[in-house]
C-alpha angles and dihedrals in degrees: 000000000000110000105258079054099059088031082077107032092263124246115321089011123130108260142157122272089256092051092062110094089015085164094169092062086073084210086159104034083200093068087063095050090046102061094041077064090044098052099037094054105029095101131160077256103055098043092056097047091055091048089054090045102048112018092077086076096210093120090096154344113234153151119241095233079047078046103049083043092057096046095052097097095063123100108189108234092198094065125090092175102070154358110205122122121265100261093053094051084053096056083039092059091036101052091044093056088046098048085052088064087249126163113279087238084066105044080053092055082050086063105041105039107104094036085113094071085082089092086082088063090057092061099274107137102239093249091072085048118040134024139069114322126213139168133303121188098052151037112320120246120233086235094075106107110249093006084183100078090059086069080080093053115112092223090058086072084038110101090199084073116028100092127088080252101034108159095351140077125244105276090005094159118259082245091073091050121100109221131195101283117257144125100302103068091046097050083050099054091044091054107017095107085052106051137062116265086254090055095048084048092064095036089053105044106011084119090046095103087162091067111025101041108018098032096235126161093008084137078072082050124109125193092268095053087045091052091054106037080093093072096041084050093047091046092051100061093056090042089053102030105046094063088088105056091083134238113341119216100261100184094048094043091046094082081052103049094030089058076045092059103042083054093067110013103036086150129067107254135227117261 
């Protein structure tokens, strides 16, 4: 264990709240790396042309248990919280909501949040998959996490975008707001005729920190987006701060969360 490493407890290891996303510790050297990618090539463009690519769904018919096992392969590089596999930070999640007493909606959401992230086994970099999002279209917020790289962003030389505006309306909606392209859009658009709203609003901006932790770009905001930013924020404290509690027993939670599963998804998806 190198010493930045063991100054904040290192990955999976018990630590305080203010120790999670200690970014500045470079416990992983391959988190800083990632999001220089991420912020240099996560352009209006690009965005749209993913969108176009993926959010037909027609790539593929599948189950989410068949989902989480193919998945299973994947470490996330942007993350300098953890190193489990993916299935094991779902359970991780999951297990942290139940043991909170939470709906079962929610634990649910817990399982399934970073399925998304499949789209880096179908070829995608992990910086157009993972990570923090954050706007495209407009200025960009100091919230962002290493808001210098973004100096190399096309759209930064690009007047279009370089208000606080930029192409929206005051309280368009962040549902009219095209952010960088991950995990999270895509998860939402697979489930989002399955789930409570509360449950959609996780999925879909979970990895919005701006917004949901720093309070950036709420002039972009609606009424909708200001009622359930509870649930993104509640949904938050058991995604960060379970990463901590160590490596959950995949093979004696699995009758649990597969019965889970058959509650809410008895049908294969569209991918």
């Amino acid at each position: 264990m190198d010493h930045d490493t063991a100054a904040t407890g290192g990955v999976n290891e018990p630590k305080a709240p203010e120790q999670f996303r200690n970014y500045a510790a470079e416990a992983r050297s391959s988190v800083r790396e990632f999001y220089r990618l991420n912020h240099t090539h996560q352009t209006m463009a690009f965005v749209q042309a993913k969108k176009e690519e993926y959010l037909g769904l027609t790539r593929r018919r599948m189950r989410v248990w068949e989902a989480l096992e193919y998945l299973d392969t994947l470490v996330d590089d942007s993350d300098p919280d953890i190193d489990l596999t993916q299935i094991e930070h779902a359970m991780q999640t999951a297990e942290a909501i139940r043991r909170a007493g939470q709906p079962r909606w929610f634990i649910v959401t817990g399982l399934i949040h970073d399925l998304g992230k499949i789209l880096c086994l179908w070829g995608e970099p992990q910086w157009a998959v993972v990570g923090d999002t954050f706007p495209v279209g407009c200025a960009y917020s100091d919230a962002i996490v290493y808001r210098e790289f973004l100096e190399d962003n096309p759209d930064r030389h690009d007047p279009r975008y370089a208000t606080e505006y930029g192409i929206y309306a005051p309280a368009i909606g962040l549902d009219r707001v095209h952010l960088s392209w991950g995990h999270d859009e895509y998860i939402y658009h697979v489930v989002k005729d399955t789930l409570p709203i509360g449950a959609l609003y996780a999925l879909r901006y979970h990895s919005f920190y701006p917004w949901h932790k720093d309070g950036a770009y709420g002039h972009l905001t609606d009424a909708q987006d200001r009622e359930n930013l509870k649930w993104v924020k509640a949904f938050n404290r058991f995604d960060l701060y379970s990463k901590g509690d160590g490596k959950p027993d995949v093979k004696a939670l699995r009758p649990y969360y597969e019965e889970l599963v058959d509650e809410f998804f008895p049908d294969a998806l569209s991918w």
